[in-house]
Backbone bond lengths (Angstrom), bond angles and torsions (degrees), N, CA, C in turn:
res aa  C-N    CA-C-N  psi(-1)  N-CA   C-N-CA  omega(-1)  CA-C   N-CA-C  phi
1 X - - - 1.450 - - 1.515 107.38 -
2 X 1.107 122.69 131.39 1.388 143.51 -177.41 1.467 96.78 -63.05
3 X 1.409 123.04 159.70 1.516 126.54 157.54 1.500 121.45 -57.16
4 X 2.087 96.02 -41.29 1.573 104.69 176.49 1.647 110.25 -55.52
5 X 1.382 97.13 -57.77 1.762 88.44 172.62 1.076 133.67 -48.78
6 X 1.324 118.42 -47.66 1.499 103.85 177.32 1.607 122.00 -89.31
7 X 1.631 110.19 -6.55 1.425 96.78 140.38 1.761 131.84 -60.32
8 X 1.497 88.99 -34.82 2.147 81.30 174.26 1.024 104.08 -63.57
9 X 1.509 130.11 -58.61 1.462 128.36 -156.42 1.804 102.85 -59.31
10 X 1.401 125.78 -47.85 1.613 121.85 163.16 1.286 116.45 -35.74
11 X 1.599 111.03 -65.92 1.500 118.88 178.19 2.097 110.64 -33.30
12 X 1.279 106.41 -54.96 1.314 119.33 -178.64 1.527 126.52 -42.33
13 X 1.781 88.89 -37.60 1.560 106.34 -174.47 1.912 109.77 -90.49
14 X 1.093 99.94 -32.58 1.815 120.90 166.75 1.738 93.23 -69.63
15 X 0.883 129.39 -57.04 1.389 101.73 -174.41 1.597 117.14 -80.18
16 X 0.943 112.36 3.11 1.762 102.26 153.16 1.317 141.21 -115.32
17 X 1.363 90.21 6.38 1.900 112.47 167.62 1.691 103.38 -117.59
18 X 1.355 116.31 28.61 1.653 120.40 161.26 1.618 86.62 63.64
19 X 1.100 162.75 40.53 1.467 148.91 133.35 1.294 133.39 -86.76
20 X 1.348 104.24 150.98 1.510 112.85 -165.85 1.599 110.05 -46.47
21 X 1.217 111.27 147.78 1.295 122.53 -178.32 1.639 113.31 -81.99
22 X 1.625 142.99 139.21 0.973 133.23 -169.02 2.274 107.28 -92.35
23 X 1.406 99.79 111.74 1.631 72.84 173.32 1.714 115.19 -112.39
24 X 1.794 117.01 136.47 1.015 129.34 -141.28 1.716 85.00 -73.90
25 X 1.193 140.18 -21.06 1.416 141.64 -163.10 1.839 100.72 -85.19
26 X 1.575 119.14 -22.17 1.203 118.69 -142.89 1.573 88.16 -135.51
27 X 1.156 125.42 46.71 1.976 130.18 173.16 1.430 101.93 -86.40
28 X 1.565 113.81 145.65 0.973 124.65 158.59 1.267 106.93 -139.65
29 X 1.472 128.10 171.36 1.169 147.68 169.38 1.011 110.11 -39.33
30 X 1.866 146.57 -31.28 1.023 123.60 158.49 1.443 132.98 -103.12
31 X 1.312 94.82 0.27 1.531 109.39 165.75 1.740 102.86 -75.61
32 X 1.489 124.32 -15.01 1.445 122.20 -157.35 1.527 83.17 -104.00
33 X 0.764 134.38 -47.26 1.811 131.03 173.40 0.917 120.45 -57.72
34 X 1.328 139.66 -33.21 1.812 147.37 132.50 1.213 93.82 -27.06
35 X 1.340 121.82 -74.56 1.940 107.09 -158.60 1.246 91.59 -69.23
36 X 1.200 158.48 -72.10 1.370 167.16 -115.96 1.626 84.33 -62.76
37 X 1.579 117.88 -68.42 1.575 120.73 -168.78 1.231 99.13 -92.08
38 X 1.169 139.61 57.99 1.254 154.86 159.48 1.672 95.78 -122.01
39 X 0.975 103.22 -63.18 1.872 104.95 -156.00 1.676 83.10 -85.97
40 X 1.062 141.49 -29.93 1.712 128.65 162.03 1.495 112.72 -66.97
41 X 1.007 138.04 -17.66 1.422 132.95 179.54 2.043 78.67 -85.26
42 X 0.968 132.89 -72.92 1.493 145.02 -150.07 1.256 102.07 -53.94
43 X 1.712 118.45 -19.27 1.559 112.81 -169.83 1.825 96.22 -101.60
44 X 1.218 134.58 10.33 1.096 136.51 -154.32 1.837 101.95 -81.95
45 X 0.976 134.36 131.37 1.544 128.31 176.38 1.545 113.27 -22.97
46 X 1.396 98.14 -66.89 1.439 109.65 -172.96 1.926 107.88 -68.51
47 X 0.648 102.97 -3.76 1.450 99.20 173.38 2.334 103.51 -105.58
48 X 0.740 87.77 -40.30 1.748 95.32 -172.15 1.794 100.99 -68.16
49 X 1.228 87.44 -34.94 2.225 93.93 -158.98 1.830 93.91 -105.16
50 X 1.390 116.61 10.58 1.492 129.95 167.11 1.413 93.43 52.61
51 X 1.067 148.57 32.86 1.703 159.72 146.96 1.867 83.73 98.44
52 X 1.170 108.88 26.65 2.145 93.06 148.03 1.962 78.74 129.52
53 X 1.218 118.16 -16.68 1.126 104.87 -164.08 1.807 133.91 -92.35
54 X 1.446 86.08 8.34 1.872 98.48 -174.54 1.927 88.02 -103.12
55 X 0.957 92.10 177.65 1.287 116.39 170.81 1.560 118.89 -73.79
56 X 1.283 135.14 149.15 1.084 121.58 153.88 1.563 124.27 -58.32
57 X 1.013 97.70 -39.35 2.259 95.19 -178.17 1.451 111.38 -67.27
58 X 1.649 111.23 -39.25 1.450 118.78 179.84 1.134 89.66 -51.53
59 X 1.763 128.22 -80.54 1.621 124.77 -145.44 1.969 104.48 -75.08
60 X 1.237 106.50 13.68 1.647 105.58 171.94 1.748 93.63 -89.33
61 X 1.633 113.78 -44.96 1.068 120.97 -164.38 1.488 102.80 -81.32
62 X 0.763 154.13 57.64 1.744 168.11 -167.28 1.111 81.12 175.33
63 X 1.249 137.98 -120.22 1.674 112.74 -154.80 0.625 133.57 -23.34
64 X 1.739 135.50 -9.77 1.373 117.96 172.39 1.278 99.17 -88.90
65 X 0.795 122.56 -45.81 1.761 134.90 164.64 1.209 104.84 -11.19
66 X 1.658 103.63 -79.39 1.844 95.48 -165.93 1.707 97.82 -74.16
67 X 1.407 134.84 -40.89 0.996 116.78 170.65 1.879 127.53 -21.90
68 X 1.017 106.01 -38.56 1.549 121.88 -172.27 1.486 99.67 -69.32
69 X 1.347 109.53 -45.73 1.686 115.31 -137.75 2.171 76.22 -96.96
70 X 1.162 121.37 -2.67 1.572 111.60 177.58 1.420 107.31 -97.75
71 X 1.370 106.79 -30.69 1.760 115.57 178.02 1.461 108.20 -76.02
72 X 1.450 124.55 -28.54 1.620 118.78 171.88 1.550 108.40 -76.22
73 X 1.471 123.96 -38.29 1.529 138.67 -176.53 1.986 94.49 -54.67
74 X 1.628 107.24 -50.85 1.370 110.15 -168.76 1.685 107.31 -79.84
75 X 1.309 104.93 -17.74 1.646 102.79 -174.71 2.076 104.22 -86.14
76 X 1.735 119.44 -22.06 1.312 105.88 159.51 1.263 121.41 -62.39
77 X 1.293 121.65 -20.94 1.904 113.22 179.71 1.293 90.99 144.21
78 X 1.410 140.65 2.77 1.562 133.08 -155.06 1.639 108.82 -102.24
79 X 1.443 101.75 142.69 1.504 102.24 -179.05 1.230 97.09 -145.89
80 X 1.581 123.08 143.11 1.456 134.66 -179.39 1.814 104.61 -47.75
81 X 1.505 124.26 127.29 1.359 114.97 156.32 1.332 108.28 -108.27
82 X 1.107 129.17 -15.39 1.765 140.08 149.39 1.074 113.17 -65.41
83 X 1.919 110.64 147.82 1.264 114.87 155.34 1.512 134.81 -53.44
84 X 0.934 105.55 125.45 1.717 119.45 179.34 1.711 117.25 -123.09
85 X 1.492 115.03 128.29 1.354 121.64 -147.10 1.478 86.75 -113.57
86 X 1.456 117.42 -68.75 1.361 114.94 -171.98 1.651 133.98 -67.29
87 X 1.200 108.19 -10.08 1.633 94.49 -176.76 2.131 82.84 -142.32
88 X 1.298 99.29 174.53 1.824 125.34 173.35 1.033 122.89 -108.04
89 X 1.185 144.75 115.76 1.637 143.06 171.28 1.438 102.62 -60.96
């Protein structure tokens, strides 16, 4: 998953709980720590393996996904200033 994507797919979820919209031109350091524990909550077992119910290849294939979309987040200049459990910069 691209960064753009999973900024749309965020954007999607912010626009139906009234929250700010993310724009990929307009990141900052704390907008990048929002995604950071966004895509670390998303890499969490129970979130990847849908609590036992995805597949193993599916939830490999979403991890690579957000994997991608953390290596483009880290390739604009961004580095975790929050704790992060599931993945390493």
């Amino acid at each position: 998953m691209s960064l753009e994507r999973f900024i749309a797919e965020e954007n999607m979820f912010a626009d139906v709980y009234d929250e700010l919209q993310i724009d990929i031109n307009a990141i900052d350091q704390k907008v990048a720590d929002t995604m950071f524990q966004r895509l670390d909550s998303n890499l969490s077992p129970e979130f990847l393996f849908a609590d036992g119910e995805r597949p193993r290849a599916k939830a490999m294939a979403l991890k690579k996904k957000y994997d991608k979309a953390i290596a483009e987040l880290v390739k604009k200049g961004f580095r975790p200033t929050v704790e992060v459990y599931n993945f390493k910069v």
